[in-house]
C-alpha positions in Angstrom: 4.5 -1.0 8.9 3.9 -1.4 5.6 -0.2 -1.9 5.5 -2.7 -1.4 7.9 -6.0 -3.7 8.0 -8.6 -2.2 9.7 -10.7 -5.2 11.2 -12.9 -2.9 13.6 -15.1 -1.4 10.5 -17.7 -4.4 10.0 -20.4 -2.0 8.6 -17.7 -0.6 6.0 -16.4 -2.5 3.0 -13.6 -4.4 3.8 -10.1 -2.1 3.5 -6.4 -1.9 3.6 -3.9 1.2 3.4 -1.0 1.3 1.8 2.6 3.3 1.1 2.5 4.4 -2.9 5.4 6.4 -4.7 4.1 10.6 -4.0 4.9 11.1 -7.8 2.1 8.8 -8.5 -0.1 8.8 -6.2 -2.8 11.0 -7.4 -2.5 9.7 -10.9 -3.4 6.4 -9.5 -6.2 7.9 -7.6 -7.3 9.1 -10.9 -7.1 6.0 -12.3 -8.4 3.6 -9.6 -11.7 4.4 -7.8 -10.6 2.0 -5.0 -7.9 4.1 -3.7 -9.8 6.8 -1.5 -7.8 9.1 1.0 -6.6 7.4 4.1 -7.9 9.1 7.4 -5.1 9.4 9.9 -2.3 8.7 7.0 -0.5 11.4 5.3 -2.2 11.5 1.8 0.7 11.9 -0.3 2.4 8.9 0.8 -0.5 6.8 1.9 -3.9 5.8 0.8 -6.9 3.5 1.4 -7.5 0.4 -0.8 -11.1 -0.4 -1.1 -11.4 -4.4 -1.4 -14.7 -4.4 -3.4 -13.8 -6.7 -6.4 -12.8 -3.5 -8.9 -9.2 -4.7 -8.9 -7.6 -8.0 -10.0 -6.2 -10.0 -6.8 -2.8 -9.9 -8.8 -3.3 -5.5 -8.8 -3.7 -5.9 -4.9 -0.5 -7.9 -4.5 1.7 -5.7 -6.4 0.3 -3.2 -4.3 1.1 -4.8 -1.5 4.6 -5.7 -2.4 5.4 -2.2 -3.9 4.1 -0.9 -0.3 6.6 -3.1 1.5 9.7 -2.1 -0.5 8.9 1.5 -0.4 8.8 1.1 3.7 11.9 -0.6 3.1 13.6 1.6 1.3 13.1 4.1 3.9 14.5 2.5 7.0 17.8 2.8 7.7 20.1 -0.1 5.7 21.9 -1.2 8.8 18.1 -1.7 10.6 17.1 -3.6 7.5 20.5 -5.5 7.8 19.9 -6.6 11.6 16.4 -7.7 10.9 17.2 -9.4 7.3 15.0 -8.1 5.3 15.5 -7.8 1.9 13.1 -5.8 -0.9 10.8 -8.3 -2.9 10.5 -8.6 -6.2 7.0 -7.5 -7.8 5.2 -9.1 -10.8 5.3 -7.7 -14.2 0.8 -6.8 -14.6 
C-alpha cells in the first residue's frame, strides 16, 4: 500500500495519504499547508494530502510516485522480484 483514498468522507475535502522520506517530512509540512497529519498513519512516515487546488497536479504526482518507491524500497527484494515490480522514475519539478 502505497496511498490510501478515502472515498467515505463526502462532507470533507477530497484527500489521499501518502509514504514521505521521515527526514523530511516535517519540513514539507512546513512548507505545504496541504499535508496535515494522517489519523490512523504513523506521522513520521505518513501524512494526509489535502486535494484543494494549493498544489500543481505535477506536485501530487511526484508525490505519488516518491510514495510508491519508498513502499518499495521497503519490501523485501525477493517479494518485489516475484511480483515484478520495479521503482519508477520521478520527474525533475
Amino acid at each position: 500500500m502505497f496511498c490510501v483514498v478515502p472515498l467515505d468522507r463526502s462532507d470533507d475535502a477530497p484527500q489521499m495519504v501518502l509514504k514521505f522520506p521521515q527526514d523530511q517530512l516535517e519540513e514539507l509540512r512546513a512548507q505545504h499547508p496541504c499535508l496535515i497529519h494522517a489519523s490512523h498513519f504513523n506521522n513520521s512516515h505518513w501524512s494526509g494530502v489535502l486535494l484543494d487546488g494549493s498544489e500543481s497536479a505535477l506536485l501530487l504526482q511526484d508525490w505519488v510516485l516518491q510514495s510508491y518507491n519508498l513502499v518499495l524500497a521497503g519490501m523485501p527484494k525477493r517479494r518485489v522480484a516475484e511480483l515484478g515490480l520495479a521503482p519508477l522514475p520521478r520527474r525533475a519539478i
